[in-house]
N, C-alpha and C positions, 0 to 999 in steps of 0.2 A: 638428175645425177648430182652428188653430191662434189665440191671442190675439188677433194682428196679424188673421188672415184673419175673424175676427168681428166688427171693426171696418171692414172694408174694405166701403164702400157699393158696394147694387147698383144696377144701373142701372134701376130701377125704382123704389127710393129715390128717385134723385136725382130725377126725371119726378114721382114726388110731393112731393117739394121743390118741384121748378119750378112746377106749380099751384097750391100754396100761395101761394107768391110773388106771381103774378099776382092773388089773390083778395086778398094784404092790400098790393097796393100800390091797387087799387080801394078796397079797405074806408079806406084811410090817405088818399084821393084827398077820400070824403067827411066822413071825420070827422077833425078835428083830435085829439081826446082823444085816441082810438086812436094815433094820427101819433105822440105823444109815445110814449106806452105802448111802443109797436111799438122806438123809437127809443133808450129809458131800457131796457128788457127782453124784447127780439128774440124768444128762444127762449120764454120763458111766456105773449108777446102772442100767438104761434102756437098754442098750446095752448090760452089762453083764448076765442079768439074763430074756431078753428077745429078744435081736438081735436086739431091735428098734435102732435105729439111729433118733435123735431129727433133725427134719430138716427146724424148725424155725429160726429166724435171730434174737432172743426174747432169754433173759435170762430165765433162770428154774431156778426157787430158790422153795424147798418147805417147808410149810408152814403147821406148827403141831398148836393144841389149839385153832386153829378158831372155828371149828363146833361142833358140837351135835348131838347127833342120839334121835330125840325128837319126836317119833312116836305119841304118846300118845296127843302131842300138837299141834305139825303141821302137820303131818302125815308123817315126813320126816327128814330131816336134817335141820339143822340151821346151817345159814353159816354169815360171816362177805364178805362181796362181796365189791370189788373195780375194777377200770378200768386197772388191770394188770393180763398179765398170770401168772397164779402159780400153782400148782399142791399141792392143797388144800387136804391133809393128815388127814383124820379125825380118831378119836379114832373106834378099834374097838367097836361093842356094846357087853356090858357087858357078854348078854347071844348066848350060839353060834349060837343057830337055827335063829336067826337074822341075821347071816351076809347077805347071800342072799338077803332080803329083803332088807336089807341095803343097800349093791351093786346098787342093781336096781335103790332101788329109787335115790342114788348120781347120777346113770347115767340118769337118765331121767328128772333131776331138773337141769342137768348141761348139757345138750342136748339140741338143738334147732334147728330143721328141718327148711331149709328157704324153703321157695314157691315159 
């Protein structure tokens, strides 16, 4: 395999990317320490508080104050979306029995099964 082609994520990758995600936007939701950590050092917060290893060729920078947990309007989040990876950190929602639902729907608006 060629240089390029050993860098090129699969998409199996990227789905454990995406669960990651989910688990440290939860983990960032109850602890603040983390929240910074996660915020100061993306790629080792992952590492340290869940064994991932980022194995993209793509900078992690993440990214607080974009989105909204705007059930009532969109049924969902609201996000500001651009053509870069970032690991889009949104507030948690105010009330707790929401997280869950919350979770989900980040993952299922930020998920996209190809055919």
């Amino acid at each position: 395999m060629s240089e390029l082609g050993s860098r090129i994520p699969t998409y199996e990758q990227f789905l454990e990317y995406r669960a990651v995600v989910i688990q440290a936007i939860a983990a960032a939701w109850h602890d603040p320490a983390f929240l910074e950590y996660l915020k100061d050092s993306p790629r080792q917060a992952l590492f340290d508080r869940f064994g991932y290893k980022y194995p993209f060729s793509l900078d992690l920078k993440v990214r607080t104050g974009s989105a909204a947990w705007t059930p009532a309007r969109t049924g969902g989040w609201t996000t500001q979306q651009n053509d870069t990876l970032q690991l889009v950190l949104p507030p948690a929602p105010a009330q707790q029995e929401q997280r869950a639902a919350a979770l989900a729907a980040y993952n299922t608006e930020h998920i996209h099964i190809l055919d």
